[in-house]
N, C-alpha and C positions, 0 to 999 in steps of 0.2 A: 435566570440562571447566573445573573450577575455576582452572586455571594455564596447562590448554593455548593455545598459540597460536591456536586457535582461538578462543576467549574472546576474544582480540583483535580476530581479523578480525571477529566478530562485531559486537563496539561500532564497527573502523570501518563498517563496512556497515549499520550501522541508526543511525549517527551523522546528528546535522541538520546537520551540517560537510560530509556524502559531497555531493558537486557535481553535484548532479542538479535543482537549480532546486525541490526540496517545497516550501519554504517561501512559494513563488507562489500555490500553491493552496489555495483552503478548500473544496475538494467542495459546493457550494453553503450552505456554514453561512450566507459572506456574506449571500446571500439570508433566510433564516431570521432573522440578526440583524438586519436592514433591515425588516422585517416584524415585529419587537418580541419575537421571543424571546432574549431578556437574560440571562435569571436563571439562576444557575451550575447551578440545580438538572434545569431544562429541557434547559439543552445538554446535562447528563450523561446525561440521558434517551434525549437524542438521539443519544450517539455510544453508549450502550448497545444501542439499539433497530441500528443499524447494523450492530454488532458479531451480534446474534442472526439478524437478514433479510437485509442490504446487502451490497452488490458483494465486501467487501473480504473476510469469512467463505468466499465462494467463490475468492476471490484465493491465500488460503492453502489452502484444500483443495487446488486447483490447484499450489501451492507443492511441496507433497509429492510430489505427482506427476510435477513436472517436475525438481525434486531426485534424481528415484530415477532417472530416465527418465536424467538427466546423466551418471547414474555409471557406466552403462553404453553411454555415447554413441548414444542413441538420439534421434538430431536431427531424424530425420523427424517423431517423434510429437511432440517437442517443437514442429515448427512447426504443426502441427495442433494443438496446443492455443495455441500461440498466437493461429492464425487464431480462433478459438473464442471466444478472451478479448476479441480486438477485436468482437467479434459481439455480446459478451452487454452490451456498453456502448449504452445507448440515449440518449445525448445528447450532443452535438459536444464540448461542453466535455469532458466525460467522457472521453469517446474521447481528446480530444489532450493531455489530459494524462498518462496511461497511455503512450501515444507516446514526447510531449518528455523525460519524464524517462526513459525506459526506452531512447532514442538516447542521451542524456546518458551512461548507463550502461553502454551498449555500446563507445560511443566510449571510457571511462575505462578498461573492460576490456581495448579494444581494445590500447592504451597499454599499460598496464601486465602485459598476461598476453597478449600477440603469438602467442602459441599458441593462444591460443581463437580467432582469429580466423575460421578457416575454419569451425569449430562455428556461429557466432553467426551468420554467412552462410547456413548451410544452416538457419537458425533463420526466416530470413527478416526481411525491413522492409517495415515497420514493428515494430518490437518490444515489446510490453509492458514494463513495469517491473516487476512479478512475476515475467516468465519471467526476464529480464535479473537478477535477483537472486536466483532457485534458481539458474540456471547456475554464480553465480559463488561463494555459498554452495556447495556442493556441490566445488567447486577447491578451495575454501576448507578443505574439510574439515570444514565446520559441520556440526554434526548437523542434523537435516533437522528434529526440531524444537524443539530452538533458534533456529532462523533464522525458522520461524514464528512463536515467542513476538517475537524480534526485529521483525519483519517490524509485526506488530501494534500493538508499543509505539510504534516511529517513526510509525506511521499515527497514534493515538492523540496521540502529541505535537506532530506537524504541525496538528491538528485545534484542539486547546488553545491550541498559539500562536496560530494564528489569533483565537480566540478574546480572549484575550489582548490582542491587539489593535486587534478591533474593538469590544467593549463598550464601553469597557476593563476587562479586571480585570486585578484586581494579582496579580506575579507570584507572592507566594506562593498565591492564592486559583487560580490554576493549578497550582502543585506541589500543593495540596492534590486537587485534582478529578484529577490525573492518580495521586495516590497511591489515590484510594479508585475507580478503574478499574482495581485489581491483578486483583481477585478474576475481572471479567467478560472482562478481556485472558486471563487464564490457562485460563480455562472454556474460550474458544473456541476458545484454540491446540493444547488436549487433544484436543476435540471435531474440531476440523477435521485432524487428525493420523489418524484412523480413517473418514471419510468417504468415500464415493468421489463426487468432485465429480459426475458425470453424475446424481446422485442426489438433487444440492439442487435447493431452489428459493428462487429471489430472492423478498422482501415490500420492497424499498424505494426502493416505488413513489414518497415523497414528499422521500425524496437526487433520484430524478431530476425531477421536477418543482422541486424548486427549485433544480436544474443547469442547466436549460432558461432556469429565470425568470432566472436570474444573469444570461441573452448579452444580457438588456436592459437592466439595471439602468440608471438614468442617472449613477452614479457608483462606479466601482470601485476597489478599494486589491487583489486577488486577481483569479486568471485564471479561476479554475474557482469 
């Protein structure tokens, strides 16, 4: 994949440039940095512990699934796991951001590959932002998982920047913490590649608890 086009679409598709509004959300970090955890070492902790229990491990498992599902246009199952995905969200904010970026996403599709359209309908709306990005992975000709290691890093960098700039750290002290999150991005985009998602189970109980605390905060720079 070193040269293929693919390669390409891949960087645009996990790009922080793809017009889907990430950069709004901090999955409840806000919260957590408002409540005094600072230190580059904690957050790392934190988007690790994420990556082992949290939503997003099952996003990619799911990933695979709805990648394979695409290539043989199978739109039915596809909307059924998407129903699914909106189910396994246990907090408003959660939920709508999974939503707003994954219309973003459809709507872009919509646009530029007018032939999905009728797939991405039978996919149903609201649409997650996982389904909405194996769909287009998979047109794309992405390997199913590369678009999960893809899929990961952008999560991981949306995270960081946030990060970034609510402590504040500086941006190298961000390329650094998102360099030494190689090793545990890669574990899980392995791991979650042989999975079969009905078989996980979420631990991260305390992303939605402080997704929950975020809807009150009395001052926010993030939506989620």
């Amino acid at each position: 994949m070193e040269t293929s086009p693919a390669l390409l679409r891949l960087l645009q598709l996990a790009s922080p440039a793809l017009p889907v509004g990430a950069y709004s959300y901090s999955e409840g970090l806000e919260t957590l940095i408002v409540q005094g955890m600072t230190r580059p070492e904690d957050l790392m902790s934190w988007i690790e512990q994420e990556l082992a229990l949290g939503l997003v491990r099952v996003e990619v498992a799911y990933l695979h699934r709805i990648h394979a599902a695409a290539q043989v246009e199978a739109w039915p199952q596809i909307a059924a796991d998407n129903r699914w995905l909106s189910a396994l969200r246990d907090s408003e904010e959660s939920r709508q951001q999974s939503w707003a970026t994954g219309r973003a996403l459809v709507r872009l599709i919509g646009d530029v590959h007018p032939e999905l359209r009728p797939a991405l309908e039978a996919v149903g709306q609201p649409c997650n932002f996982v389904v909405s990005f194996a769909v287009l992975a998979a047109h794309w000709q992405i390997p199913a998982a590369a678009a999960g290691l893809g899929y990961l890093q952008a999560w991981a960098t949306n995270l960081i920047t946030a990060a970034v700039k609510l402590v504040p750290l500086g941006q190298t002290q961000g390329q650094r913490m998102l360099l030494d999150l190689s090793a545990a991005l890669q574990a899980t985009a392995l791991q979650c590649a042989t999975l079969n998602p009905e078989d996980l189970a979420l631990g991260g109980w305390g992303a939605s608890l402080a997704s929950m605390q975020h809807e009150t905060l009395y001052s926010r720079l993030f939506r989620s």
